[in-house]
C-alpha positions as CSV (number, residue, x, y, z in Angstrom):
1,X,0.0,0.0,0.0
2,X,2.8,2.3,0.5
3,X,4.2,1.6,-2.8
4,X,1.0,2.4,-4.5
5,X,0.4,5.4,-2.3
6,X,4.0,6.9,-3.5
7,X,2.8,6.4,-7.1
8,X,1.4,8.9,-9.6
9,X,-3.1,8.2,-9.2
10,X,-4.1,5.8,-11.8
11,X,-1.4,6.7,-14.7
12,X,1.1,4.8,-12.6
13,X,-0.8,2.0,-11.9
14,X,-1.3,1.3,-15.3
15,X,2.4,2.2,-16.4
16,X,3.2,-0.8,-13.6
17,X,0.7,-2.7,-14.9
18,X,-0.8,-3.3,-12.0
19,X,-4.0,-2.3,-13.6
20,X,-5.8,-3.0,-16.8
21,X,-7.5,-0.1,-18.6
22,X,-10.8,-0.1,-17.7
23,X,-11.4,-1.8,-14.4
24,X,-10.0,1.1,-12.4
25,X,-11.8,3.8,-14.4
26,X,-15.0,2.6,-13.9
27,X,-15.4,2.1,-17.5
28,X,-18.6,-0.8,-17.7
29,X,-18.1,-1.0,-21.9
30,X,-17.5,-4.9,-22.5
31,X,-14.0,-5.5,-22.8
32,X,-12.4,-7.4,-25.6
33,X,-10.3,-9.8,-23.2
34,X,-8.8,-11.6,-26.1
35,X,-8.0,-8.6,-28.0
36,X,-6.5,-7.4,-24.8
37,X,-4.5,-10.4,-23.7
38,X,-2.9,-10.9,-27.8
39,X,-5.0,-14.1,-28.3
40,X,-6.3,-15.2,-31.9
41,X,-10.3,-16.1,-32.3
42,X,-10.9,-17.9,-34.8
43,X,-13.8,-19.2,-37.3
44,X,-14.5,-23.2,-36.5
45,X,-14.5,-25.0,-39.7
46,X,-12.8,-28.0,-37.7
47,X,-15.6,-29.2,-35.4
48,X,-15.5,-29.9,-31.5
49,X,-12.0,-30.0,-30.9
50,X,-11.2,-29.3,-27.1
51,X,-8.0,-27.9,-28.3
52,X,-9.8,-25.5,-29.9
53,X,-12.0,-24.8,-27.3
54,X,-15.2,-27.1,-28.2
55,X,-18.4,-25.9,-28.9
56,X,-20.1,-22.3,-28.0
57,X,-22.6,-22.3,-24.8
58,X,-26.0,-21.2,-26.8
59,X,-27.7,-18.5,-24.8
60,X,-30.4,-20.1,-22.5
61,X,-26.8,-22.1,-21.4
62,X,-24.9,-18.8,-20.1
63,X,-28.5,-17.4,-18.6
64,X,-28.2,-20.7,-16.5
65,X,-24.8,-20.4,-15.8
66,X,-24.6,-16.9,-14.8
67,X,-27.8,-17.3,-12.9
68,X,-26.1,-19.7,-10.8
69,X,-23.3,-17.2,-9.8
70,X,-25.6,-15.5,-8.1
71,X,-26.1,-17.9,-4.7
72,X,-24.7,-20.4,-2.6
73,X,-26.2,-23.9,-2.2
74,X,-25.2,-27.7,-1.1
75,X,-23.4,-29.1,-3.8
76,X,-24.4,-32.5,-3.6
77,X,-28.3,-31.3,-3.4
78,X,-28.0,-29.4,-6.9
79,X,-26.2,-32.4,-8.4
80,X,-29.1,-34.7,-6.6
81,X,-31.7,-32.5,-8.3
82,X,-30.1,-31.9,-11.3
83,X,-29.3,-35.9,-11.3
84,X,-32.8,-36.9,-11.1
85,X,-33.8,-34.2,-13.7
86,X,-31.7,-36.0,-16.6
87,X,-32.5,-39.3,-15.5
88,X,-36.3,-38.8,-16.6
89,X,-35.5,-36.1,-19.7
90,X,-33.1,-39.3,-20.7
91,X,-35.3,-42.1,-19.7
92,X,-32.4,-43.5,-17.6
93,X,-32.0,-44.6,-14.1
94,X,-29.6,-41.8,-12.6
95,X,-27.2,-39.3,-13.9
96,X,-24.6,-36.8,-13.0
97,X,-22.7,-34.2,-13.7
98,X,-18.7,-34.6,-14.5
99,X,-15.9,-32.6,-15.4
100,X,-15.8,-34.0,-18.7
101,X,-15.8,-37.3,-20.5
102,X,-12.9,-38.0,-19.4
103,X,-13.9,-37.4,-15.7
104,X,-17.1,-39.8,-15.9
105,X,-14.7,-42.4,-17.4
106,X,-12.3,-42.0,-14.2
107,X,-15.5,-41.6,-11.7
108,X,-17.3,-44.5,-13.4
109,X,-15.0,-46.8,-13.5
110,X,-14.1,-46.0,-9.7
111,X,-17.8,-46.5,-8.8
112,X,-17.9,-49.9,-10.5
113,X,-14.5,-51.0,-8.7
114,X,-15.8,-49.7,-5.0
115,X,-19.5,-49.8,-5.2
116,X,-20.5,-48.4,-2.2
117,X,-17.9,-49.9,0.0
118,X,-16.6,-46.3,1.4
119,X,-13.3,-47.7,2.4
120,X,-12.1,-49.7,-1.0
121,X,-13.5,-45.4,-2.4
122,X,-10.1,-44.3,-0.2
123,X,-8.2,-47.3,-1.5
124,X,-8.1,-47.0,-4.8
125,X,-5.8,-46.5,-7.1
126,X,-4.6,-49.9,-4.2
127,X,-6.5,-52.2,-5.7
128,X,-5.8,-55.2,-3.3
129,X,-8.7,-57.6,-2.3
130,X,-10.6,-55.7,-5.5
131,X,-11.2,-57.0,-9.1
132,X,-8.6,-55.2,-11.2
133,X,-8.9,-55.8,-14.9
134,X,-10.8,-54.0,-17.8
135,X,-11.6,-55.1,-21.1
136,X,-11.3,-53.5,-24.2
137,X,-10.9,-54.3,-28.0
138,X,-7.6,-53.4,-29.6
139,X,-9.1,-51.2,-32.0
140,X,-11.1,-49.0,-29.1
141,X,-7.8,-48.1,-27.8
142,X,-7.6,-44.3,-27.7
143,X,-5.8,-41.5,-26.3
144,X,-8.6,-41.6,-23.0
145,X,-7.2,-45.2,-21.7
146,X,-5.4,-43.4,-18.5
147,X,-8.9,-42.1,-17.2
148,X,-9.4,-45.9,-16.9
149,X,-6.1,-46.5,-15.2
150,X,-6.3,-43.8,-12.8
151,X,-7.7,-45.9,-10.9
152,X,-5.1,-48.5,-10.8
153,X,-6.6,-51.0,-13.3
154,X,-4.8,-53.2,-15.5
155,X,-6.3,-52.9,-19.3
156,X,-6.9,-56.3,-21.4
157,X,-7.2,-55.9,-25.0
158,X,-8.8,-58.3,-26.6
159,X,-9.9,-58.7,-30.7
160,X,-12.5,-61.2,-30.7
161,X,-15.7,-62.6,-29.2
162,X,-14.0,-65.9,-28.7
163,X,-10.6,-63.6,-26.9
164,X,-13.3,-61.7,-25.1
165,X,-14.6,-64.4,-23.7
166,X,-11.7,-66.4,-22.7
167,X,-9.9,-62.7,-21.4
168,X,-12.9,-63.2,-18.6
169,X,-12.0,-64.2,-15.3
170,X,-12.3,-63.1,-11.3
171,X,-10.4,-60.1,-11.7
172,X,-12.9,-58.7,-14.1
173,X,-14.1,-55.5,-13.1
174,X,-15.5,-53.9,-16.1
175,X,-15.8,-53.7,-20.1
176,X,-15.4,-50.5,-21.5
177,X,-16.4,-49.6,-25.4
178,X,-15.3,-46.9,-27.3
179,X,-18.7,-45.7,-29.4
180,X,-16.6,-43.4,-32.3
181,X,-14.8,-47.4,-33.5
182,X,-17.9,-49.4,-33.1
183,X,-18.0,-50.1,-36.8
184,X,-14.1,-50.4,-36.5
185,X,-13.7,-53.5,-34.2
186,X,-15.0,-56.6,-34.3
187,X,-17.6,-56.9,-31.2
188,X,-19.7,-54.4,-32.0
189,X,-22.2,-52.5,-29.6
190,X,-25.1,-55.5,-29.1
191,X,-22.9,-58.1,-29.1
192,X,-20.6,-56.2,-26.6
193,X,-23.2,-55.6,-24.1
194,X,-24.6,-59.3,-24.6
195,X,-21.7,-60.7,-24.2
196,X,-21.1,-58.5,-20.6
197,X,-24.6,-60.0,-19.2
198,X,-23.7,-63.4,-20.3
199,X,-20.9,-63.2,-18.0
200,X,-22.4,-60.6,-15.1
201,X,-19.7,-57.7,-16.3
202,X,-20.9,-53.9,-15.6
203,X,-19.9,-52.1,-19.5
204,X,-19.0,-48.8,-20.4
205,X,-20.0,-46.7,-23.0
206,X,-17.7,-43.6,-24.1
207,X,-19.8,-41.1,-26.0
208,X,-18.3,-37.9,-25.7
209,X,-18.6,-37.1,-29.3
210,X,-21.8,-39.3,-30.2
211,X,-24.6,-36.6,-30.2
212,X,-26.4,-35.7,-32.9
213,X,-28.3,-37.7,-33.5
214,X,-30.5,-36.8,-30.0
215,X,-31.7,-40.8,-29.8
216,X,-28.3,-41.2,-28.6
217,X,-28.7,-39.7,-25.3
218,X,-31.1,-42.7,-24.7
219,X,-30.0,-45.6,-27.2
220,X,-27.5,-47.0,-25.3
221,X,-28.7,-47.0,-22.1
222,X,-31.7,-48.4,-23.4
223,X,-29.0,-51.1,-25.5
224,X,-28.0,-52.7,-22.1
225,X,-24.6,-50.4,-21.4
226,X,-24.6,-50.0,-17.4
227,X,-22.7,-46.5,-18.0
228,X,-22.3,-44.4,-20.8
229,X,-20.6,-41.0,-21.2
230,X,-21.1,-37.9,-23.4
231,X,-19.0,-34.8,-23.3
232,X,-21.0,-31.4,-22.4
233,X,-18.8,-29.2,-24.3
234,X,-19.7,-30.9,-27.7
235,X,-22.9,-31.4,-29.6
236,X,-25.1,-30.2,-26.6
237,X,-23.4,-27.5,-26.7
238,X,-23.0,-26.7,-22.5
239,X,-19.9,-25.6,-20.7
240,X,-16.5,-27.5,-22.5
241,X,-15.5,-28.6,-18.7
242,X,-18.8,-30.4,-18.5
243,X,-19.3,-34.1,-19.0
244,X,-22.9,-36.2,-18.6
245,X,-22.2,-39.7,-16.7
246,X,-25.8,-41.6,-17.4
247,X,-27.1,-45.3,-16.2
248,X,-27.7,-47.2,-13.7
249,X,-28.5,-45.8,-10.3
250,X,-26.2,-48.3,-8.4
251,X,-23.0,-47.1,-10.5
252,X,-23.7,-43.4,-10.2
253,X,-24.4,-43.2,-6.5
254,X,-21.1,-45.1,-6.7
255,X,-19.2,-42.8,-8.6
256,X,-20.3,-40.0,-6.6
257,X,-18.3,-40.8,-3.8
258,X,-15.2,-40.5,-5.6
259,X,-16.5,-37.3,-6.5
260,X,-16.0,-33.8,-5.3
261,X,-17.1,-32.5,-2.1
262,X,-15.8,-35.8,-0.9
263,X,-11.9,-35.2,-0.5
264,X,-9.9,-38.4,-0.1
265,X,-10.8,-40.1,-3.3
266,X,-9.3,-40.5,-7.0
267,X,-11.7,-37.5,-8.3
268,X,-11.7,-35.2,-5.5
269,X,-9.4,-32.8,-8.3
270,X,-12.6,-33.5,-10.8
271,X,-14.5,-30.8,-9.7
272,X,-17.7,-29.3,-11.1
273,X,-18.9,-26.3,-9.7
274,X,-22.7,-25.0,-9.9
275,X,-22.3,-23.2,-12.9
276,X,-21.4,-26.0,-14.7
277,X,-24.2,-28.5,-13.1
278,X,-26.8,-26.0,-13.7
279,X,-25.2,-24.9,-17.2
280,X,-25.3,-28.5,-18.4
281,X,-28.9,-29.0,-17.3
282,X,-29.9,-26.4,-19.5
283,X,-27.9,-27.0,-22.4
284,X,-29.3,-30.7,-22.4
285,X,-33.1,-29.3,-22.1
286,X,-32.4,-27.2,-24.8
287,X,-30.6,-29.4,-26.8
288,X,-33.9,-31.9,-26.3
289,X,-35.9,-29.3,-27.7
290,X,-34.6,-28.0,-30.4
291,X,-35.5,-28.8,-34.2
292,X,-33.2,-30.9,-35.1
293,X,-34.4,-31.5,-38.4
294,X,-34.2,-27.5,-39.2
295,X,-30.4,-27.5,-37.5
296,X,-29.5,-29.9,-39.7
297,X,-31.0,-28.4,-43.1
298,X,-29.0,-25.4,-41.8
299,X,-25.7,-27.1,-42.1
300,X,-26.8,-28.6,-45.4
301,X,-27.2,-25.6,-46.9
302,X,-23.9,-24.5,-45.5
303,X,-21.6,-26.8,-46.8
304,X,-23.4,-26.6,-49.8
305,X,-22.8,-22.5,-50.0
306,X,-18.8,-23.6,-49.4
307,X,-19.3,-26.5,-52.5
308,X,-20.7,-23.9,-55.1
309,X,-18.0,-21.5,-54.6
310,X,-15.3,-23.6,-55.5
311,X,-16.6,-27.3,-57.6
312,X,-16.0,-25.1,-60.8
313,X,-12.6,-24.7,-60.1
314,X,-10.4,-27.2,-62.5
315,X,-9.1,-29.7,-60.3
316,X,-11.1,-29.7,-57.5
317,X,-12.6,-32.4,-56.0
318,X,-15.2,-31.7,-53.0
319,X,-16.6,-34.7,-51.4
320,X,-20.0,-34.1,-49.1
321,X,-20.3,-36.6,-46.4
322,X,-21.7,-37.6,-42.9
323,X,-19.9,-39.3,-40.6
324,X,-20.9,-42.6,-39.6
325,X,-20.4,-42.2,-35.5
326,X,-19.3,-39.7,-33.9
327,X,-19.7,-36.1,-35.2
328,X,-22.4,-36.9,-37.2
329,X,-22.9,-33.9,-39.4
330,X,-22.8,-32.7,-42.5
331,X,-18.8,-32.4,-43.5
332,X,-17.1,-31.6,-46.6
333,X,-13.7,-33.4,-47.4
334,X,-11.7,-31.2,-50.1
335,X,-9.1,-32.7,-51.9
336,X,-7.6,-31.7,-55.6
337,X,-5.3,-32.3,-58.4
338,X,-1.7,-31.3,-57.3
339,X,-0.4,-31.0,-60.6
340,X,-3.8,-28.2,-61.3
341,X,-3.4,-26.4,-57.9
342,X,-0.2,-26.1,-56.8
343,X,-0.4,-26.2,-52.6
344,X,-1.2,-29.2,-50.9
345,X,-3.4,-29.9,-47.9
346,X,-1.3,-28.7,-45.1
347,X,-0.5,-25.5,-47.1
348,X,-4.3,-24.8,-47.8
349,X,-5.2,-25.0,-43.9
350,X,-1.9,-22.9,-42.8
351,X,-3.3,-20.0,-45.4
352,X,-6.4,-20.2,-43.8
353,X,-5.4,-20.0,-40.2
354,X,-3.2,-17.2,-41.2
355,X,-5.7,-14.9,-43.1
356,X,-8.2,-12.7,-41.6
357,X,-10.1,-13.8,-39.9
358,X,-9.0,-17.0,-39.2
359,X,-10.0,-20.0,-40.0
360,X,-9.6,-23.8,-38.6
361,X,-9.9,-26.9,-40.5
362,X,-8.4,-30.2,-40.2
363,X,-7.5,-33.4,-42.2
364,X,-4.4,-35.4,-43.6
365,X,-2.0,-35.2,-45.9
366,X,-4.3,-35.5,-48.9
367,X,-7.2,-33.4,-47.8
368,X,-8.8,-30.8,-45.9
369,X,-11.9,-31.6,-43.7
370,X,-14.6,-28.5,-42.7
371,X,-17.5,-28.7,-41.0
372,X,-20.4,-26.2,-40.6
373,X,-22.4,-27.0,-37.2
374,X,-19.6,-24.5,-35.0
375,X,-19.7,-21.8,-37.3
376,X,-22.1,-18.8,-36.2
377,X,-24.9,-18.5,-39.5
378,X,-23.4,-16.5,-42.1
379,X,-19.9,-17.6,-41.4
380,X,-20.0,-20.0,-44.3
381,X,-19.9,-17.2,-46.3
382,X,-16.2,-16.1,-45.6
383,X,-15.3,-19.6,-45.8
384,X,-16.7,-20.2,-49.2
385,X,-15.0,-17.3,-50.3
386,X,-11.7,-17.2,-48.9
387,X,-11.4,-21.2,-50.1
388,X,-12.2,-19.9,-53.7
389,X,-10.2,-17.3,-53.5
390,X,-6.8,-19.6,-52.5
391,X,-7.9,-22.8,-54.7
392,X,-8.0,-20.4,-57.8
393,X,-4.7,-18.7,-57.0
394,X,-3.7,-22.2,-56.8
């Protein structure tokens, strides 16, 4: 305090920057924080990428959240409420609130090795005297696998039924499916889960990315899966640090006690605070009420504004497609004739990202993948044009 008192009133606050234009002068105009701070916004032709931030909170989501910054309550009776909520929007048995996929993946697979055994809770990642194997199929092996062995588990990969099968044994705790490779591997989803109650093994469903379509938030609950995961910062749409755990009520209440406010536990640093619980609650009633047939003639007619501007061009070659699982949206993958246009794929998106505005895409080496549903309406536009305008410079 003496040190600020010696200063020169406001010009040498800022000159120290111990100050940031506009908070000490009152000023209420809304600041431009990213402006301010030197960081790049961008236009979303790449999808829900957490690297890139996710998905936008749609309004009715950041009324709720805000709302929720406005009082205290007991943590475990909005996640109770909010629980039982989803459970009957989703036609499920309970549900709650994570920090992240990733975090219901952790919490769920906790809750199935502890049930409600509060000392094996503080155990864990010690799994002695507990079953201590997960299944999986090779080709489900993704970059989530240490949210399963947080908790100390050793992972089994397995290819077929007849591995599966034989990979079963007393130290079986769970089998865990990645949704996005179901049409990869070869156990798919019914079989999987048939398979599981043949043998009296909780499963696992990993979502995250798997909505649209909306039946999803139901299907595989309804399929047999005892847990299943979706990620709130995706196609619902909700806060990017908010996941959805969803199943049955035994495995939840479970799971909760590995969950913040409980301390001692393998999720205590999982946190999710009000904002987000209430945040997600709204985002997934909206997201159940929206017309999803018009949201999805909108991103038609996106990527085909981006098609017409450049299928004329000599050389081009724009593919519309859908994606099977997992992002399942209209998407455009743009490849061309090398020896026509001069640049190749990684070029294209590196011109992109450095024009104004900016814009991110993604793909390989041979092509360049956009996607519409991120982009606010109208935003196609600039896309469509600035591809054109690149392509036909070549």
């Amino acid at each position: 305090m003496k040190k600020l008192a010696g200063m020169p009133l406001l010009g040498g606050l800022f000159g120290a920057g111990i100050l940031t234009p506009g908070i000490a002068s009152g000023n209420t105009a809304r600041r431009d924080y990213f402006k301010e701070l030197g960081v790049r916004t961008f236009i979303n032709a790449a999808g829900t990428y957490t690297f890139m931030t996710g998905s936008l909170m749609r309004p009715e989501v950041i009324d709720a959240y805000n709302y929720a910054t406005n009082d205290y309550v007991i943590l475990d009776d909005l996640q109770d409420k909010v629980g039982e909520r989803i459970a009957q929007l989703l036609h499920c048995e309970a549900a709650t609130i994570t920090s992240g996929a990733a975090s219901a993946i952790t919490l769920g697979t906790a809750g199935i090795l502890s049930g409600m055994d509060e000392k094996k809770v503080v155990q864990i990642p010690d799994l002695t005297g507990m079953k201590s194997e997960v299944i999986i199929q090779k080709s489900h092996k993704i970059g989530y696998g240490h949210a399963i062995r947080n908790c100390g588990v050793k992972i089994i990969e397995v290819e077929t039924r007849k591995e599966l099968e034989n990979a079963i044994n007393e130290k079986t705790a769970m089998m865990w499916f990645f949704n996005g490779n179901n049409f990869v591997g070869k156990i798919q989803d019914e079989e999987f889960v048939q398979i599981a109650k043949k043998h009296e093994i909780p499963t696992f469903n990993d979502c995250a990315a798997d909505v649209p379509p909306v039946e999803n938030l139901w299907k595989y609950t309804d399929m047999g899966f005892d847990l299943v995961t979706f990620s709130g910062g995706k196609g619902l749409r909700g806060p990017q640090s908010g996941g959805l755990l969803i199943g049955k009520k035994k495995y939840i209440d479970a799971a909760r006690l590995h969950a913040a406010p409980r301390g001692n536990t393998v999720g205590r640093g999982m946190k999710v605070n009000k904002e987000e619980i209430l945040g997600m609650f709204a985002a997934i009633e909206s997201y159940l009420t929206r017309d999803h047939a018009k949201d999805w003639e909108l991103w038609e007619m996106q990527i085909k504004t981006i098609i017409d501007a450049i299928a004329d061009i000599p050389g081009v070659e724009p593919e519309r497609h859908v994606p099977e699982v997992a992002n399942h949206v209209p998407s455009l993958r743009l490849s061309w004739d090398q020896d026509k246009i001069k640049m190749t794929p990684d070029e294209l998106r590196q011109k992109l990202r450095d024009g104004h505005p900016s814009i991110e895409t993604v793909g390989g080496s041979k092509s360049v993948g956009i996607t519409t549903w991120m982009m606010h309406p109208g935003q196609e536009r600039i896309v469509a044009s600035r591809l054109s305008e690149l392509l036909r410079k070549g």
